[in-house]
N, C-alpha and C positions, 0 to 999 in steps of 0.2 A: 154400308161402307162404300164411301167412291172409289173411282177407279181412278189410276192416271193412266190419263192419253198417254202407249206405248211409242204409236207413229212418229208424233214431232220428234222426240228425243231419240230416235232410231234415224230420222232425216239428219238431225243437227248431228249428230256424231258421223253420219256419214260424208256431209259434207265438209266438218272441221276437223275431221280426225286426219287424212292426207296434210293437210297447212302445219296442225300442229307435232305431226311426227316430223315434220320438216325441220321447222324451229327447233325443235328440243335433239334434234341430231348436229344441226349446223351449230347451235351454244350450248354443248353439253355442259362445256368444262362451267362457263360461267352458274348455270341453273344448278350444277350438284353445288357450287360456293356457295351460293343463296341460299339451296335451302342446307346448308351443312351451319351456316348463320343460324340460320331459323333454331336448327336443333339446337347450338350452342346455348344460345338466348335463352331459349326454353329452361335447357338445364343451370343453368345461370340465377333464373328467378327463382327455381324450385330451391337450389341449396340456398340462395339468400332467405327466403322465408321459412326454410328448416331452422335455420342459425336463427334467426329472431324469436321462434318455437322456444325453443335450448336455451337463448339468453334472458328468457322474459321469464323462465323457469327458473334460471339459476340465482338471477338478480334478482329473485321476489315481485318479480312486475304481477303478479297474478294478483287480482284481490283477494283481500283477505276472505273476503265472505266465499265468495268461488273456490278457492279451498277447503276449507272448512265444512262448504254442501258436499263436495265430492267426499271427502271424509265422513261424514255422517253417514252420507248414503253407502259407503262401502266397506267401513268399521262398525261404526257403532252399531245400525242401524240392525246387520247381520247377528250383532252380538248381546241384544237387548236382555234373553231372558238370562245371563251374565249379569247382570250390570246388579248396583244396591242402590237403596233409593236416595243418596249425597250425591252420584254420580245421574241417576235421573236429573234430580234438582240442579243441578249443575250446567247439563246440558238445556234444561229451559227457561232457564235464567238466560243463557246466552244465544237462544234462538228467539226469545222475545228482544233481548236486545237488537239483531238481527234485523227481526220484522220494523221495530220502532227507526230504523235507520233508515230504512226502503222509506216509509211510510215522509221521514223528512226530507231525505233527496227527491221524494215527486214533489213535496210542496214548494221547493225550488228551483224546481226542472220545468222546460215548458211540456206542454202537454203530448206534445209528439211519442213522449218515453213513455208516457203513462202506458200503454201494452205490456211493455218491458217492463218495470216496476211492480206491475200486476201478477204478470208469470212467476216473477223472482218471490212476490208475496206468497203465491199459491205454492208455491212450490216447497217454502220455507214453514206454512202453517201445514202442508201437507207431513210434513216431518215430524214436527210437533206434538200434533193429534197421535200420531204412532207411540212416542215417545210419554206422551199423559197417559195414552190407555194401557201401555205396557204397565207402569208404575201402577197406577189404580187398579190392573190385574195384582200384580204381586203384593201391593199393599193389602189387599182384601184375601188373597191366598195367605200370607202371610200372620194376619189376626183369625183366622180359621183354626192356623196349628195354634198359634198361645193358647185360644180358646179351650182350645179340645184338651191341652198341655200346658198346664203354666209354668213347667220347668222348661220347657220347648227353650232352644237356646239357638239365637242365627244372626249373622253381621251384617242380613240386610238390611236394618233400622242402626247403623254403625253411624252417628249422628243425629237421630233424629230418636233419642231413648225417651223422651219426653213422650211420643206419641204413646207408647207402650208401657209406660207406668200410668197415664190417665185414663189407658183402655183398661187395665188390671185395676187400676183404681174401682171405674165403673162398674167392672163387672164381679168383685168382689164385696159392693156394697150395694149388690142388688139391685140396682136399677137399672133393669133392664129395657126401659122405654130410652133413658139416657142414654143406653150402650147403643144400642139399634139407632139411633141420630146419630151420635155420635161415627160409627164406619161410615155411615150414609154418608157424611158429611166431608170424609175423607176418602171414599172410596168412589163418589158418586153411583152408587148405587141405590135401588128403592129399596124401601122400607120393607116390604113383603117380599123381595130377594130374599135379606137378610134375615128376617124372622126364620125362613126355610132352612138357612143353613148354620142359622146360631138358635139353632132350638132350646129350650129350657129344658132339664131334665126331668124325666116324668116323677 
């Protein structure tokens, strides 16, 4: 680490400090105006840029998308294992949308934004992936209980009752190579996951 030369700035202040106690005695009045300006100005820009904060908020100037992430990230994203799987679909439907929007403003944007575009992409698949693997958790938790229970009754498939009449389909007409693809397929899960935990009974 260097050091700073204490000397010169011990000389300069010795020999400018007598001239400028001088000056700042002889124009006091003038020097407190100036800088009493300064402070005004200051506080001047700060409230104007508060109020533009306030009005960009109140009059919707916010994008839509920027909304919307802060919303994810601070509702839903907290509230996942809540959520049924209309309300998943729902939200990746419109986070794919989302992403396809970024993906068309860089293609006619010049290239300088591309950083920018890029972040806002990652940022937006980063949600996503959270949002697929919640649902493919719950989807594959959820065909565990039918399994075990075929009166098992729950309104997270509340929309999606197709999925769960062709899994009871499958698994009531014994084909259990069919059944095991079939989660696989919806749960991305492997194949030998699923044999472990949808065992056949002895």
């Amino acid at each position: 680490m260097f050091r700073i030369p204490i000397g010169p700035i011990f000389d300069g202040v010795k020999k400018h400090a007598p001239k400028t106690g001088k000056i700042i005695k002889d124009n006091y009045k003038e020097i407190v105006a100036v800088a009493g300006v300064f402070v005004t100005g200051k506080e001047a820009i700060e409230n104007h840029m508060e109020k533009k904060r306030e009005s960009n908020k109140t009059e919707g100037k916010l994008h839509h998308r920027k909304v919307r992430n802060k919303y994810y990230k601070t509702k839903i994203l907290p509230e996942l294992d809540s959520q049924n799987r209309y309300e998943f679909f729902q939200y990746i439907l419109e986070i794919e949308q989302f992403i396809q929007q970024i993906k068309n403003e860089e293609k006619k944007e010049i290239g300088v934004k591309k950083p920018i575009h890029e972040k806002r992409n990652k940022d937006w698949n980063d949600i996503l992936i959270q949002i697929k693997d919640k649902m493919s958790t719950k989807d594959y938790v959820e065909f565990i209980k039918i399994y075990n229970n075929p009166n098992y009754q729950n309104e997270y498939f509340n929309g999606f009752e197709n999925l769960v009449e062709k899994f009871k389909k499958l698994n009531n007409s014994e084909k259990y190579d069919d059944l095991l693809k079939y989660i696989a397929d919806i749960t991305s899960r492997t194949i030998d996951q699923i044999e472990k935990d949808f065992s056949l009974p002895d």
